[in-house]
C-alpha positions, 0 to 999 in steps of 0.5 A: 514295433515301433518304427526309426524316426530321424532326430537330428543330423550326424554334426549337430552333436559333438562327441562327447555331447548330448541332446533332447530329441521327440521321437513319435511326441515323446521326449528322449534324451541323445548321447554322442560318446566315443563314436556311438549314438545312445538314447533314454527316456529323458525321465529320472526315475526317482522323481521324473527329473530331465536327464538332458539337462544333466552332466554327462561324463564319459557313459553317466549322465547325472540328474539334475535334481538329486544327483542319481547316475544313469548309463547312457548305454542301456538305462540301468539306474547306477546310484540311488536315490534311483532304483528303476532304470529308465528306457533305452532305445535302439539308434542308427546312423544313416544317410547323415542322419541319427536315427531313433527307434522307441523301446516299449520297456526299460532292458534288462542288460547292462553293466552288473557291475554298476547296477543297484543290487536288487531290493530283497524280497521279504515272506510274511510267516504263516499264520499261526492256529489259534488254540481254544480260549487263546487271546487273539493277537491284537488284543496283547499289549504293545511291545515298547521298539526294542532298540530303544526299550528301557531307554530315557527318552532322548534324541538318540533313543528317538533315532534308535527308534526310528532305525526301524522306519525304513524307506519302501523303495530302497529298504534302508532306514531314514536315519542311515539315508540322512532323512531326519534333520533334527528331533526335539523332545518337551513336556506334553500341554495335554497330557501331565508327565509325557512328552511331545516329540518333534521329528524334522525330516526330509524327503529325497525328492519334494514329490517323494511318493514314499512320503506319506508312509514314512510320515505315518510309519515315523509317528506310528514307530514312536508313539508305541512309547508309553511315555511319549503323548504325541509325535508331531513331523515336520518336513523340511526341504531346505537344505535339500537332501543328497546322497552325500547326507547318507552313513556308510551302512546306506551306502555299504547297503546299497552297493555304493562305493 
């Protein structure tokens, strides 16, 4: 186990106030609130944004960059776009002196009540015996989205589609989570009587890992139309996302209130 190592003195943080501190060459951000001492990794776990340099009100330090909320106290992830919770380390006051001691995992306690609900796991069903002389399953035709289907093609339809791409982390689609700023629909240069569809997303970060996946997912949910001869993503990152672009289905989703 890891061993206190001292950080600052006990007067060089006014209470409320907050710091950053190396403890054993890693960066660890320092809170003063109400009397006690608390340290996390200074480390959004959404995309790595220095927590430090964030606002602190009373036991939430905000991310500078997106805006995700996290308890000073224990590292639980309070708003998205964070769903991880960053580590918490142990801290002591002693001869003048705050002390810091490295946690090798983020804890598990914290306030329930503040904490994102757990991302639902999903079974795939069994597979099912193919009987003689039965086609196999990729060999059938593929099902126009069911949301859209019958459908003219419009930019509503597309969004209707596009409710089926859902964001692997945070399990709620990228319409509900704001991320399509704006889809353009023409007539195809290459193939007589289909459309070229042009879909503007963003990410929640610019180094969002989701990204590639919720690209090809996007062209994947809308060139299953029979109409559509390709489906082109643009991603844009100005004006940059925040969790205010989301729907209240997101945040009802997500436990945000």
């Amino acid at each position: 186990m890891a061993e206190f190592t001292r950080v600052c003195d006990v007067g060089e943080v006014p209470d409320p106030g907050k710091t950053l501190v190396d403890v054993d060459g890693e960066m660890v951000a320092l809170f003063h609130v109400d009397g006690a001492w608390h340290a996390i990794d200074d480390v959004c776990t959404h995309d790595g944004g220095p927590l430090a340099d964030g606002e602190l009100r009373n036991h939430t330090i905000s991310c500078p960059r997106h805006g995700a909320k996290f308890d000073v106290r224990t590292g639980a992830a309070l708003t998205m776009p964070a769903v991880r919770p960053t580590r918490a380390h142990e801290t002591k006051v002693e001869d003048g002196g705050v002390w810091v001691r490295l946690r090798s995992a983020p804890g598990t306690d914290g306030p329930a009540a503040h904490a994102l609900p757990a991302a639902p796991t999903t079974s795939l069903p069994a597979a099912q015996p193919t009987l003689p002389g039965a086609q196999p399953a990729a060999d059938a035709p593929t099902a126009e989205p069911g949301a859209a289907a019958g459908q003219p093609l419009c930019e509503d339809a597309v969004r209707e589609i596009l409710k089926e791409v859902k964001d692997p982390e945070l399990f709620v689609n990228i319409v509900d989570l704001g991320l399509i700023y704006g889809v353009t629909i023409g007539e195809s240069a290459d193939v007589p009587g289909k459309r070229h569809v042009s879909v503007d997303m963003t990410m929640t970060s610019p180094a969002c890992p989701a990204g590639p996946q919720l690209i090809a997912d996007t062209k994947r949910a809308i060139g299953q139309r029979t109409d559509v001869a390709a489906v082109e993503v643009r991603i844009v990152m100005d004006p940059p996302w925040s969790p205010d672009r989301m729907t209240d289905a997101a945040r009802d989703q997500l436990g945000i209130f």
